[in-house]
N, CA, C and O of each residue as an XYZ file, in Angstrom:
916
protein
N      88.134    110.057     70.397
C      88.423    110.198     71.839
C      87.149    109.897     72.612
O      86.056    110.429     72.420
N      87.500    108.793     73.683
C      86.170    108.412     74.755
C      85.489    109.493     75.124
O      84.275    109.700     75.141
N      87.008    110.614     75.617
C      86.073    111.553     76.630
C      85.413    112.464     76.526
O      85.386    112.882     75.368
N      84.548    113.274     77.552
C      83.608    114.226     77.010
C      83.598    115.036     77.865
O      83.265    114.406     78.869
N      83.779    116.246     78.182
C      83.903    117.368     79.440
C      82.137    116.767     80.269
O      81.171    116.151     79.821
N      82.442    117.301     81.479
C      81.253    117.294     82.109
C      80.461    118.466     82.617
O      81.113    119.505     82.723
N      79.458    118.507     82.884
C      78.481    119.824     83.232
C      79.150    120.527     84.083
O      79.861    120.094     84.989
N      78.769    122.480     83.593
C      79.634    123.400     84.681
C      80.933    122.713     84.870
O      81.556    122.378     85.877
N      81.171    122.596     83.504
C      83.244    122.424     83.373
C      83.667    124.014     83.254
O      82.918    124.930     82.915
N      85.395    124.129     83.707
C      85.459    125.324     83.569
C      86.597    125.036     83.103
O      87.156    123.944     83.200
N      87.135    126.327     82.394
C      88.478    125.803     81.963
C      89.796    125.826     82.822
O      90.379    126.808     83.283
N      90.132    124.420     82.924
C      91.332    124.941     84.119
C      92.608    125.447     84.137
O      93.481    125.222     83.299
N      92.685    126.080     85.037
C      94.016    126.940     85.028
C      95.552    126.254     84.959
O      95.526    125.045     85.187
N      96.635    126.708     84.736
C      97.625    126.294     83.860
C      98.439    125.650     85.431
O      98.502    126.232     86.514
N      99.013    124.210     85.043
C     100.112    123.829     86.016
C     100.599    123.489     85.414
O     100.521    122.646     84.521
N     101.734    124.590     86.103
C     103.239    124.213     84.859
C     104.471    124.593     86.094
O     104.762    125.740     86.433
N     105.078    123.348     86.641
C     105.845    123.479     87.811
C     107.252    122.924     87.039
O     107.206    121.701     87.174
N     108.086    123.167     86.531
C     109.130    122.526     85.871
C     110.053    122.054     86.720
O     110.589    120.953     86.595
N     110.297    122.917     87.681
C     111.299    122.266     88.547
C     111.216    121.329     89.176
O     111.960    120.354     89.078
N     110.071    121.483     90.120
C     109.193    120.827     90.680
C     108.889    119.267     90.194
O     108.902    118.282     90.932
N     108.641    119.287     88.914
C     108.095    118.092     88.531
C     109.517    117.149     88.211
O     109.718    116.019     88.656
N     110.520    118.007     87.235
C     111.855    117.125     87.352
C     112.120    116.407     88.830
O     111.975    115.186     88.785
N     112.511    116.990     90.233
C     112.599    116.742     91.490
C     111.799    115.839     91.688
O     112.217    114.860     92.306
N     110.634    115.860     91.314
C     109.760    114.968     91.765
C     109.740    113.151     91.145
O     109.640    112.033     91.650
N     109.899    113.744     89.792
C     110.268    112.546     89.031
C     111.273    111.641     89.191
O     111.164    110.460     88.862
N     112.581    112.293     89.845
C     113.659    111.420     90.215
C     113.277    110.978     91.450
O     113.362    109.751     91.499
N     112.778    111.615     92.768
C     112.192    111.081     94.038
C     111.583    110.566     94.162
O     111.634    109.934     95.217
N     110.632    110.362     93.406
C     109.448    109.225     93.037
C     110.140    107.997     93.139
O     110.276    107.237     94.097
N     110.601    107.935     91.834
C     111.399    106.685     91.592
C     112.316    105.779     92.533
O     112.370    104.552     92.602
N     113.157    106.946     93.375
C     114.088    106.240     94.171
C     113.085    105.498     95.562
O     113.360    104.522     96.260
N     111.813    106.449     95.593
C     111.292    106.273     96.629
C     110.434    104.561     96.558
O     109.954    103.997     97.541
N     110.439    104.018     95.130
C     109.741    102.984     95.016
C     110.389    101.848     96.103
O     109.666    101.155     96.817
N     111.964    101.769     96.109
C     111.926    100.905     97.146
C     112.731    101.740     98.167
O     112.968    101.040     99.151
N     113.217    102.942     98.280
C     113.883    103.455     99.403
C     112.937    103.524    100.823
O     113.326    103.390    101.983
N     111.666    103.761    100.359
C     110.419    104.328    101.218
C     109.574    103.188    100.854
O     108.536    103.324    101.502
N     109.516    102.235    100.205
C     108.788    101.073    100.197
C     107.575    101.604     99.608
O     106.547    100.998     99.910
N     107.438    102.840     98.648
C     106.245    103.145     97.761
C     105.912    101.796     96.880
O     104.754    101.971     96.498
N     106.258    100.865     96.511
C     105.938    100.169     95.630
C     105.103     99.110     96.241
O     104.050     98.737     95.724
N     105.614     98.592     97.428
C     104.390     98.017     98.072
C     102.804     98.715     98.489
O     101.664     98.257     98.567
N     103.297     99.779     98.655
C     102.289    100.794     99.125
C     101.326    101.082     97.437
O     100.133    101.381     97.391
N     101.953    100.949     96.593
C     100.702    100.706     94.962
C     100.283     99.474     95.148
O      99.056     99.386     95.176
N     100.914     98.401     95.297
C     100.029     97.162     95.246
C      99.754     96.799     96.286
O      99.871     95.586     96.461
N      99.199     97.760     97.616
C      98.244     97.830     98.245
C      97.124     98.444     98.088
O      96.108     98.104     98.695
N      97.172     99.492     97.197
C      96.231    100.877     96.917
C      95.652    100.284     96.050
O      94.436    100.177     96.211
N      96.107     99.826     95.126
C      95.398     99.118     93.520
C      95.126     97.427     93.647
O      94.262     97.093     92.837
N      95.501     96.595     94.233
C      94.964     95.174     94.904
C      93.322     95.205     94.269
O      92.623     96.215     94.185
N      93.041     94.181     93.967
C      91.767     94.121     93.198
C      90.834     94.759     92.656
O      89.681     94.336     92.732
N      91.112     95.808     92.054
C      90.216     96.608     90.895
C      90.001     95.995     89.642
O      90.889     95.393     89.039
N      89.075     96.105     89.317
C      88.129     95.792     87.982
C      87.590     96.979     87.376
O      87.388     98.104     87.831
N      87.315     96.221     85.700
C      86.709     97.597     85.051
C      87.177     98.675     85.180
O      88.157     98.804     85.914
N      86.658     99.715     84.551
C      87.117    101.089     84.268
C      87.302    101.612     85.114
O      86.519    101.563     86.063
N      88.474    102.372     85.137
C      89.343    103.014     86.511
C      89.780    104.716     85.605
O      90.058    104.764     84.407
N      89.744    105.748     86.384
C      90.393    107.086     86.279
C      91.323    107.163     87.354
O      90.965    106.607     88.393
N      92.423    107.716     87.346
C      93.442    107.984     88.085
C      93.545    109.703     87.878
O      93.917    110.203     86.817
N      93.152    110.495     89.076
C      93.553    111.757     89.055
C      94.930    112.080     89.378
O      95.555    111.315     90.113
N      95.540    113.255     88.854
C      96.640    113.233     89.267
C      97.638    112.307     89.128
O      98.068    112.035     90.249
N      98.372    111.516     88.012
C      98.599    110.494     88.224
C     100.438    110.441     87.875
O     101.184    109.471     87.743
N     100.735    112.050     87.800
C     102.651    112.219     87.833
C     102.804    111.739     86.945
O     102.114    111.934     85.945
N     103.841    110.883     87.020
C     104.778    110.094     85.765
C     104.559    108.825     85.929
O     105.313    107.877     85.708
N     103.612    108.844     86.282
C     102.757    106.790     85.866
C     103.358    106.043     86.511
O     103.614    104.946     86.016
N     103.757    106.319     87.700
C     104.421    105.208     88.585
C     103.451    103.747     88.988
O     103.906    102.621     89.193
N     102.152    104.129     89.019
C     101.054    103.152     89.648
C     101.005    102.047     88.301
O     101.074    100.827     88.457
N     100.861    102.783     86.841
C     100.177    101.815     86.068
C     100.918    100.566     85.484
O     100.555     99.954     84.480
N     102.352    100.186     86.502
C     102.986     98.839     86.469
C     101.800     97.956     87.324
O     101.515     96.801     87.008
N     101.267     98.558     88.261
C     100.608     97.990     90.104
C      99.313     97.638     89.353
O      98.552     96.987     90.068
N      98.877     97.864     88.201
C      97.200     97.725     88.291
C      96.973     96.315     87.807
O      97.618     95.983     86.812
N      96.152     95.426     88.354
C      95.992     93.911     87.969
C      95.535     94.135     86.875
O      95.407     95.258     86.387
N      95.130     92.729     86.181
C      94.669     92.706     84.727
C      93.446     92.165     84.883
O      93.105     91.243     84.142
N      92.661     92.616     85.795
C      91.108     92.602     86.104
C      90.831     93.936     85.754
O      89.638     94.238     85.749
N      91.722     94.886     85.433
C      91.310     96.180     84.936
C      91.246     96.394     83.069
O      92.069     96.274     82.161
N      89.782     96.767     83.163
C      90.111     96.863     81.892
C      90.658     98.045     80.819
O      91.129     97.791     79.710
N      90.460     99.663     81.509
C      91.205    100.556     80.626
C      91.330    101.653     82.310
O      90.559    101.741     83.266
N      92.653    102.313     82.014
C      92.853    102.967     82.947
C      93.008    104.652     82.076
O      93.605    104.953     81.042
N      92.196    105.469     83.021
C      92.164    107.169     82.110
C      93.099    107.843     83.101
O      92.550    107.946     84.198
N      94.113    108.249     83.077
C      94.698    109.292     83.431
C      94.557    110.544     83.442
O      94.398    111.023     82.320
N      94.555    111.072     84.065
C      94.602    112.686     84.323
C      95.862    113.559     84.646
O      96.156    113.446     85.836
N      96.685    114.381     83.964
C      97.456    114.373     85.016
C      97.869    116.028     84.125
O      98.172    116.148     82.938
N      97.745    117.137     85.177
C      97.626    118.221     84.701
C      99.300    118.860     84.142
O      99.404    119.740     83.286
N     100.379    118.263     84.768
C     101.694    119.151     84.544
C     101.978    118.311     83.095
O     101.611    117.292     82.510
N     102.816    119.367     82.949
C     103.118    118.917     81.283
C     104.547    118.047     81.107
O     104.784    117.523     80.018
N     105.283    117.948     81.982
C     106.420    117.327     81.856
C     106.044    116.004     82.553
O     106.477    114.978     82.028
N     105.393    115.910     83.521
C     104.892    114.642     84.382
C     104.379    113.980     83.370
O     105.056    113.016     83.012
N     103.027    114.255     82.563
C     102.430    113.977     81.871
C     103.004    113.328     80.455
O     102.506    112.539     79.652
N     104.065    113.904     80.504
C     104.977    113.069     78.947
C     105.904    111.735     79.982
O     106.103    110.698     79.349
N     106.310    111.745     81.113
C     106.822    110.601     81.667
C     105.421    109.726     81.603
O     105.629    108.647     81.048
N     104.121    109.892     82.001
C     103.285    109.185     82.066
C     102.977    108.357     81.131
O     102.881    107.134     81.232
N     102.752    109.280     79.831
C     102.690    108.563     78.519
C     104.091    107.575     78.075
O     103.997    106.809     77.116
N     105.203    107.671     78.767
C     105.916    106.605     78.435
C     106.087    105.411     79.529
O     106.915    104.501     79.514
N     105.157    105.653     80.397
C     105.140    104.608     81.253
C     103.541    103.835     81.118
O     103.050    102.866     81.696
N     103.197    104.459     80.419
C     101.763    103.763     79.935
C     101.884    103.047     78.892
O     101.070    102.146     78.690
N     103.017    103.316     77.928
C     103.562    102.754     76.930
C     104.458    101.077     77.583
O     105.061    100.428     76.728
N     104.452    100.651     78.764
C     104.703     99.876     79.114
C     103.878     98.942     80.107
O     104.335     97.986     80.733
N     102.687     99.372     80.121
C     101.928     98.899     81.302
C     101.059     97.988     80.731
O     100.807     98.153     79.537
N     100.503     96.988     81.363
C      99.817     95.834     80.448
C      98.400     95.576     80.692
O      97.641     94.611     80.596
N      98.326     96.867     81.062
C      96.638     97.114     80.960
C      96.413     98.350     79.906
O      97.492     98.698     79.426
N      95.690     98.837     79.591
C      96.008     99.767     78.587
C      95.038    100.868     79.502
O      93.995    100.923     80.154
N      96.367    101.814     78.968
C      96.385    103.674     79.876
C      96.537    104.675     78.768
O      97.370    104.875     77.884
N      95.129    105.366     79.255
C      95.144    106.713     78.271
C      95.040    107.694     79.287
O      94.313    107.830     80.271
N      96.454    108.681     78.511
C      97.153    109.428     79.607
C      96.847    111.048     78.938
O      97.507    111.595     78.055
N      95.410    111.705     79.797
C      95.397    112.989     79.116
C      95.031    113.835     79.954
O      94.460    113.410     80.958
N      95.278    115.516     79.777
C      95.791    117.116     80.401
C      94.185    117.103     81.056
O      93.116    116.911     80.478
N      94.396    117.307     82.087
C      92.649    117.724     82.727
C      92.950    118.389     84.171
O      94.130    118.598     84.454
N      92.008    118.709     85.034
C      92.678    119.678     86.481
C      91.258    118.477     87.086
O      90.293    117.939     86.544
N      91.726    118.492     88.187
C      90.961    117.588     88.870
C      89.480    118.104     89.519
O      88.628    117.510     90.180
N      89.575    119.395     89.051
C      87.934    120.281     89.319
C      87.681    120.130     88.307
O      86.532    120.423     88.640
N      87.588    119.925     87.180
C      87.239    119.699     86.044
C      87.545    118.616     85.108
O      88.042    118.719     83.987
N      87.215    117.671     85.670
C      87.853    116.206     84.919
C      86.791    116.227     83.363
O      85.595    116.338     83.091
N      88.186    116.032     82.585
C      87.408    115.713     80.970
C      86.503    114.827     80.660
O      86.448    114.651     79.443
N      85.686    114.125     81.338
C      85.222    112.787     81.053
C      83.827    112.525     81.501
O      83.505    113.329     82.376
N      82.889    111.675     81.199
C      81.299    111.555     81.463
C      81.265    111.162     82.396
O      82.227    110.611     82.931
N      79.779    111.359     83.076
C      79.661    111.313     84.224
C      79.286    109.872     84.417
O      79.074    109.152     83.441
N      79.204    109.458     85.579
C      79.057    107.956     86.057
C      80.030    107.049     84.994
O      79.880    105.963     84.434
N      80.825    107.808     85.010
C      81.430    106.151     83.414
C      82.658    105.319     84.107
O      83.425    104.587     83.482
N      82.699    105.560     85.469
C      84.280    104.706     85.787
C      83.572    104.140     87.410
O      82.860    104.809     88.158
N      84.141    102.428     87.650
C      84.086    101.766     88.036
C      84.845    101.673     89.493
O      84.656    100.836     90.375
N      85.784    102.813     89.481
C      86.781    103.103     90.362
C      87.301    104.558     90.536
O      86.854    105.171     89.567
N      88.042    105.413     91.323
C      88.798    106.271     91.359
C      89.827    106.292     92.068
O      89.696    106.143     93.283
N      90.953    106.457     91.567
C      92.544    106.447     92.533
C      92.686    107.411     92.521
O      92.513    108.065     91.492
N      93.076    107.958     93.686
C      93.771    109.205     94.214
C      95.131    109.437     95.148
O      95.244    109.832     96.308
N      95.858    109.132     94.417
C      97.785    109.083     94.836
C      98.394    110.221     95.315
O      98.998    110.834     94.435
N      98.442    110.754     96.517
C      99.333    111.736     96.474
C      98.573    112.787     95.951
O      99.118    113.182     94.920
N      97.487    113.456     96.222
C      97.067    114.062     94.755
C      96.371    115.703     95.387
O      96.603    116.852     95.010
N      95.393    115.131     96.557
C      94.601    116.134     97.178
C      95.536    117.085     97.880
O      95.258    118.272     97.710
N      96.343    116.881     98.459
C      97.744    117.542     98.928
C      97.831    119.315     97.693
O      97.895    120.466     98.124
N      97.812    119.048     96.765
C      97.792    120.121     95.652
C      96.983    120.144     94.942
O      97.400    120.324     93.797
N      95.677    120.024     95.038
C      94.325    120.631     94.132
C      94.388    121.798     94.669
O      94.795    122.099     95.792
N      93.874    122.617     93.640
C      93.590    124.001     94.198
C      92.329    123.881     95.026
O      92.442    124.680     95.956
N      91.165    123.227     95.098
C      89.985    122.846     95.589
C      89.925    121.898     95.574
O      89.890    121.159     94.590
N      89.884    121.549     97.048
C      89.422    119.994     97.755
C      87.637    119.812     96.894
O      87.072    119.268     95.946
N      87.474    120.442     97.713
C      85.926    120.239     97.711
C      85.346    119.858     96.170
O      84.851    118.801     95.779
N      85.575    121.022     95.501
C      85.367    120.554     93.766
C      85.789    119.174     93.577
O      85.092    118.175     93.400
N      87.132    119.302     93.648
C      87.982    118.029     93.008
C      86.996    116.863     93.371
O      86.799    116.021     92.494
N      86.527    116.766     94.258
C      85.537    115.587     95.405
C      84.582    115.538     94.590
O      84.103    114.471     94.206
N      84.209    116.590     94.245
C      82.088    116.546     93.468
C      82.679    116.182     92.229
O      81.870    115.598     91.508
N      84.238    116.375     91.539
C      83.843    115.545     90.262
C      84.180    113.826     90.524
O      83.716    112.902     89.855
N      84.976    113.736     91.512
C      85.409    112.202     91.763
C      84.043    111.616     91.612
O      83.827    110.902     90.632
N      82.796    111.921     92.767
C      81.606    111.375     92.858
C      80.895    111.841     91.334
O      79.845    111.295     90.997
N      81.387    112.636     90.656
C      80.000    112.649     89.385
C      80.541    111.758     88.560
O      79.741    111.165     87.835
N      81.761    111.470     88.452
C      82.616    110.448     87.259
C      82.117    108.987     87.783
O      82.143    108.003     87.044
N      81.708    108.949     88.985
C      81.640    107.362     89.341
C      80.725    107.211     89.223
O      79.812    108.035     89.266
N      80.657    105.415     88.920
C      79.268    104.712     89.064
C      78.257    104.629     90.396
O      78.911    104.139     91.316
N      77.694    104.756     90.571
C      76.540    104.299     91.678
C      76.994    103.829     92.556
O      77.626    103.146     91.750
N      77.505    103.306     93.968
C      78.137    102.126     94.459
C      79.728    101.722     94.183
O      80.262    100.743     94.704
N      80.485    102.770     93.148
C      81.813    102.971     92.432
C      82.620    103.257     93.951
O      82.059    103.710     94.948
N      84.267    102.822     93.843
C      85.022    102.851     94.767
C      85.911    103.537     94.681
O      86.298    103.470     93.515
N      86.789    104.506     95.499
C      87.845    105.281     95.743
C      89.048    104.545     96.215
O      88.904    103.706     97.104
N      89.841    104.703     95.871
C      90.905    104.184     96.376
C      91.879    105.308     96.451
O      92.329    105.885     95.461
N      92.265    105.666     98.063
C      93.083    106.591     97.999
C      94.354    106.481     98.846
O      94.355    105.379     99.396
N      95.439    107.204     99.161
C      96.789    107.128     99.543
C      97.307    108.854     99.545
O      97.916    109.466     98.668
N      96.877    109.257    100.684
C      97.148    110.485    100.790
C      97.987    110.645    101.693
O      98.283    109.624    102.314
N      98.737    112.078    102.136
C      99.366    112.173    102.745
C      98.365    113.726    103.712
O      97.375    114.186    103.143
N      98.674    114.143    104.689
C      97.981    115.164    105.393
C      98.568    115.836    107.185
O      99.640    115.644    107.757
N      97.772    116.354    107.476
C      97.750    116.441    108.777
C      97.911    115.574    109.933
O      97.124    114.638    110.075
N      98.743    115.757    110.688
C      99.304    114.183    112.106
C      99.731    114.926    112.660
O      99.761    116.154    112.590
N     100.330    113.803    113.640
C     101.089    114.188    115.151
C     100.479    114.932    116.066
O      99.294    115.043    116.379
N     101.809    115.603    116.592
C     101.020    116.492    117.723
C     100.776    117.599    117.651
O     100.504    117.987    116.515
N     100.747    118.630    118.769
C     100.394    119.727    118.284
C     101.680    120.333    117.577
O     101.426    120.966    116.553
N     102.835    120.261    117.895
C     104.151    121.174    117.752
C     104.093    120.682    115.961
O     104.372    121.326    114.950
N     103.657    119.421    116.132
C     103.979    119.217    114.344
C     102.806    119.403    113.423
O     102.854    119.255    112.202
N     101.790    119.727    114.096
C     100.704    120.540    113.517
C     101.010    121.469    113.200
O     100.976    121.684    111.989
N     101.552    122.698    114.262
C     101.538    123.775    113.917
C     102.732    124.016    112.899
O     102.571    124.838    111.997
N     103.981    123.288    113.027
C     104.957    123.195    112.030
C     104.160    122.939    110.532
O     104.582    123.621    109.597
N     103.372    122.278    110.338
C     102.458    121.648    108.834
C     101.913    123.084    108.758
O     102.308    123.636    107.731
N     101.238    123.752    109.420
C      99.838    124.958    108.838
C     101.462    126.170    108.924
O     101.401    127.190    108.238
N     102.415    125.984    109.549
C     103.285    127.648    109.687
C     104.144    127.197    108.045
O     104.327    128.143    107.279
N     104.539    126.042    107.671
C     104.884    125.081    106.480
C     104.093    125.736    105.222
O     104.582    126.324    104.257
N     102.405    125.400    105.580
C     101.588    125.846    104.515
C     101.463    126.807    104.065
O     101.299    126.769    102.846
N     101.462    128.315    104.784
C     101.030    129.652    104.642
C     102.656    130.157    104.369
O     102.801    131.378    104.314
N     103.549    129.544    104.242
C     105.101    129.876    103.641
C     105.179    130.024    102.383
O     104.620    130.629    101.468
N     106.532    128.883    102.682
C     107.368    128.167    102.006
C     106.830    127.087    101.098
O     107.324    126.921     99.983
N     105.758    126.294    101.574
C     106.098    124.837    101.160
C     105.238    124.530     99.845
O     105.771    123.902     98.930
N     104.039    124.926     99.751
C     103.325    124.880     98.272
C     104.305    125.686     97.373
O     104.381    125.261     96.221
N     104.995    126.665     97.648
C     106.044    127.359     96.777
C     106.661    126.561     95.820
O     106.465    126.309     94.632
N     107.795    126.100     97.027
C     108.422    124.907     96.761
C     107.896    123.774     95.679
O     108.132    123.737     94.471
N     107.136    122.887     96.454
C     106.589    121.447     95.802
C     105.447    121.834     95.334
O     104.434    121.639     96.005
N     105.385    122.446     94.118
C     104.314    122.288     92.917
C     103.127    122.827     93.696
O     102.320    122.886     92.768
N     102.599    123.173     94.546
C     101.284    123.736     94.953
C     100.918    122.749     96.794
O     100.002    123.090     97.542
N     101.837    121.658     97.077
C     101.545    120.693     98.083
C     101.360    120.940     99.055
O     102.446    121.289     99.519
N     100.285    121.039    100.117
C      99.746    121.500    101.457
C     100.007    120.514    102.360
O      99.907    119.356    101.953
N     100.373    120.741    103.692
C     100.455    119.412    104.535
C      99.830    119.418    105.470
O     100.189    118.638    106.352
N      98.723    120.206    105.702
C      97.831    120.170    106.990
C      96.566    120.077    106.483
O      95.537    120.222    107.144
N      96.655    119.750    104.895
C      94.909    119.381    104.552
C      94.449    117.881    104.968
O      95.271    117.174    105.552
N      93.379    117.466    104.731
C      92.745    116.505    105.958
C      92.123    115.727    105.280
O      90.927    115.967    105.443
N      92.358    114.460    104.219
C      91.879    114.400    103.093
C      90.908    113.139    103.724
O      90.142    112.886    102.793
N      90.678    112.507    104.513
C      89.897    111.381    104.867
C      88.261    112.414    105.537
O      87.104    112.424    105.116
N      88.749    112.955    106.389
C      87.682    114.004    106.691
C      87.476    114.714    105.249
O      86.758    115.638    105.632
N      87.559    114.838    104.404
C      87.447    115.376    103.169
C      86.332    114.581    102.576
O      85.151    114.914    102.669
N      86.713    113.640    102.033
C      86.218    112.743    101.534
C      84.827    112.473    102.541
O      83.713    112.505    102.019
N      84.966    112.235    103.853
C      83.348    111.977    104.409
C      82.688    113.119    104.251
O      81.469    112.957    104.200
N      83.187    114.606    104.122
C      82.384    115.774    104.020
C      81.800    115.635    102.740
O      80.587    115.832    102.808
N      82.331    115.281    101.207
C      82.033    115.154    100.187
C      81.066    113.557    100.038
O      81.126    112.748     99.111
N      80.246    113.493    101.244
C      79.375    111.881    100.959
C      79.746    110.562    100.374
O      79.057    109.747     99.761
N      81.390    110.549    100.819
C      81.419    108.849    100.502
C      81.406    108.295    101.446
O      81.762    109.018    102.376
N      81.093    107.024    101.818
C      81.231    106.079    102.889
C      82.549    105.789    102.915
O      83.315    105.555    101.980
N      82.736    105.829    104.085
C      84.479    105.438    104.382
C      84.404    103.966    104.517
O      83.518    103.586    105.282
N      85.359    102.740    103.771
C      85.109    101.803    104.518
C      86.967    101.508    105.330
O      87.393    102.467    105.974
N      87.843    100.308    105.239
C      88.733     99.604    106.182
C      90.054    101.313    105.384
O      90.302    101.730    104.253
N      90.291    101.531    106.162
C      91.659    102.631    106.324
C      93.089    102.421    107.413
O      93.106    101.937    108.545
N      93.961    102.850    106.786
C      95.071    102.892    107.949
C      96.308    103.920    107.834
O      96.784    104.421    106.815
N      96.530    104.017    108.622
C      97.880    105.500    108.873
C      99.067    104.549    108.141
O      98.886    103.339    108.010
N     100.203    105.163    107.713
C     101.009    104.725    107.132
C     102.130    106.043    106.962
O     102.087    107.120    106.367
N     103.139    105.350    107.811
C     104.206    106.693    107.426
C     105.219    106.323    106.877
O     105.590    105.150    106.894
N     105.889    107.349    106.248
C     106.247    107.054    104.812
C     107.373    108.412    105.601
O     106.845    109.407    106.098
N     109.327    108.183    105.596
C     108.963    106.868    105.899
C     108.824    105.825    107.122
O     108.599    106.201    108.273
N     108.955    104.702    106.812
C     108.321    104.357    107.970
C     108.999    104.038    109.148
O     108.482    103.551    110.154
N     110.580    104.429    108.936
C     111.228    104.517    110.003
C     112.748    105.407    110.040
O     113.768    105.344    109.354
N     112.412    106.075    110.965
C     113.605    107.487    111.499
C     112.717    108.064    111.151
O     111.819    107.467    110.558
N     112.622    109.745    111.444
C     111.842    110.632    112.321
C     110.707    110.954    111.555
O     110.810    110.828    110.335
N     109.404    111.434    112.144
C     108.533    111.986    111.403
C     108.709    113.280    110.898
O     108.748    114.389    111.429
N     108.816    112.835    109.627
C     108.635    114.644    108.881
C     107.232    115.262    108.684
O     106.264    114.527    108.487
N     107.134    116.376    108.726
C     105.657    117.097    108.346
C     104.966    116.243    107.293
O     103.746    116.179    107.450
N     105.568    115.424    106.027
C     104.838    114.671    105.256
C     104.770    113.341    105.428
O     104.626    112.577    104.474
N     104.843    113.043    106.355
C     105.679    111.710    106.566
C     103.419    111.078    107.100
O     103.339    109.877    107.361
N     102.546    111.581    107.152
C     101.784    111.259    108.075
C     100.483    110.701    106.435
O      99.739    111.511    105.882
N     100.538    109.954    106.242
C      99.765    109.185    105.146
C      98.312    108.579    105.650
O      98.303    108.205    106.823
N      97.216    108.453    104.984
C      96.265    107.605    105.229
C      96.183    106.595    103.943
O      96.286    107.217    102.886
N      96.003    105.015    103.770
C      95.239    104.287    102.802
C      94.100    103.613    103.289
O      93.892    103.147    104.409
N      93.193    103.637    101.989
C      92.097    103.343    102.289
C      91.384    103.051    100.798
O      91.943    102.838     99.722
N      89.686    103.129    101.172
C      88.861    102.754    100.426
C      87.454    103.505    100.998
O      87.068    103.326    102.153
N      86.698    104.421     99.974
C      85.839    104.330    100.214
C      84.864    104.701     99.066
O      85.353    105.116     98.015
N      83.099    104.545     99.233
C      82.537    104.191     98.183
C      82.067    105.773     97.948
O      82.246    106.563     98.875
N      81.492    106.212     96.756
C      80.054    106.334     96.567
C      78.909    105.672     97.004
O      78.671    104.465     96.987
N      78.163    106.687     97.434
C      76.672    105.830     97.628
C      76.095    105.344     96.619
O      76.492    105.766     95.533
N      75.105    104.423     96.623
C      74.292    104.000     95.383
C      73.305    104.863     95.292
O      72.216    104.696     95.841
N      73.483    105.436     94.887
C      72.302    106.205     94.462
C      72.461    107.064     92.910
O      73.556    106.777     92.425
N      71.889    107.761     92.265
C      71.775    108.356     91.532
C      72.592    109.698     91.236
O      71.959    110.666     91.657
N      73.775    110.042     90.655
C      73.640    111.317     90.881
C      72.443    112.739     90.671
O      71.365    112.696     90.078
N      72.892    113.586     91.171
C      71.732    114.375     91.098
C      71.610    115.405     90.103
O      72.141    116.422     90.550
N      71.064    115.622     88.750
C      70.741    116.137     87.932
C      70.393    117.352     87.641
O      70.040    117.636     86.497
C-alpha cells in the first residue's frame, strides 16, 4: 500500500449513515443528467494531470470525468456503503482509482505527494472545516491545485436564515452530517490558498432556489512554498 498516515493523525471517528448513503446513491445518479451534475464533473475535473486525491468521493460518480492526463486517482471516502459503490465504479474508470476508508481531518496519505485535490460536495459534512483544509494543503505539492464544487450559504437574508434555522435542526440529522450555511470559498482563503477564476452555479438551475441549491466552482492553489515542519 502507497499510503502512509500523516503527522498528528488521529484516529477518525466512525461514519456510518446507512440510510442516508442508500438516498444518496440513487439521487446522485438521477441527478447526473436531471440537474446536469455530469457536466458540472467535466467542468470540475477538465485538465488535471498527475496524481490527484479526491476527498470525500461517495460512490465514484467523478472517476468516469477524469481525463487520461491523470495518472492515479486516491480516494477517500469515509461511509462504508458509499465506499463499496466507489470501488465498483473505480472498477470501471480508465484511469486507475484506489478507493480507501480515511476522514478528511485525517487523510491516510504523505505529505506533499498529490498534484491536485478535488473536493465534491464534501465540506458541507466534515466535522471540521478548518482541519479538513490543513490536511488538503499538507497532502499537496508546492504550487498543487484544488479543484472544488461546493455547495453553501446564498441568497438573501430570509434564505439565510432558513439555511442556519435548517442547520441547528433537522438537516445534518437527516443528510449524513450536511450543513448549508457553511461558507466553503471563504474557507478555503482563511486556510491560505489563493483563489483563482470561480463561479456560482445553482443546481438546480432552474425553478426555485432551495437552501442547497446555492453552489460555488472553482480552482484554487496552494502557495509555493514549503510546508511547514
Amino acid at each position: 500500500m502507497r499510503l502512509l498516515s500523516g503527522p498528528d493523525k488521529v484516529p477518525p471517528s466512525p461514519v456510518h449513515h446507512p440510510l442516508f448513503a442508500r438516498y444518496y446513491a440513487r439521487f446522485s445518479v438521477s441527478a447526473e443528467t436531471r440537474m446536469g451534475m455530469a457536466g458540472i464533473r467535466e467542468r470540475l475535473l477538465a485538465g488535471l494531470s498527475g496524481r490527484v486525491i479526491e476527498i470525500g468521493a461517495g460512490n465514484g460518480l467523478n472517476f468516469a470525468h477524469y481525463p487520461g492526463t491523470v495518472a492515479e486517482v486516491v480516494a477517500i471516502e469515509p461511509e462504508p456503503l458509499l465506499r463499496q459503490l466507489a470501488l465498483e465504479s473505480a472498477l470501471r474508470s480508465q484511469v486507475p482509482v484506489d478507493v480507501v476508508p480515511g476522514a478528511a481531518e485525517a487523510l491516510p496519505v504523505k505529505s506533499e505527494a498529490f498534484d491536485a485535490v478535488v473536493l465534491c460536495l464534501v465540506l458541507c459534512s466534515v466535522r471540521d472545516v478548518s482541519r479538513a483544509l490543513g490536511e488538503v494543503r499538507r497532502v499537496l505539492k508546492p504550487g498543487g491545485q484544488v479543484r472544488f464544487f461546493e455547495h453553501g450559504q446564498g441568497g438573501g437574508p430570509a434564505m439565510r436564515l432558513t439555511q442556519g434555522t435548517l442547520d441547528r435542526t433537522l438537516w445534518p440529522i437527516l443528510t449524513g452530517g450536511c450543513h448549508l450555511a457553511r461558507q466553503p470559498v471563504a474557507a478555503l482563503r482563511e486556510a491560505g490558498f489563493t483563489l483563482g477564476p470561480q463561479r456560482q452555479v445553482m443546481m438546480p438551475e432552474r425553478g426555485p432556489a432551495l437552501p442547497s441549491s446555492y453552489c460555488a466552482l472553482g480552482v484554487a492553489w496552494r502557495p509555493d512554498e514549503p510546508n511547514a515542519r
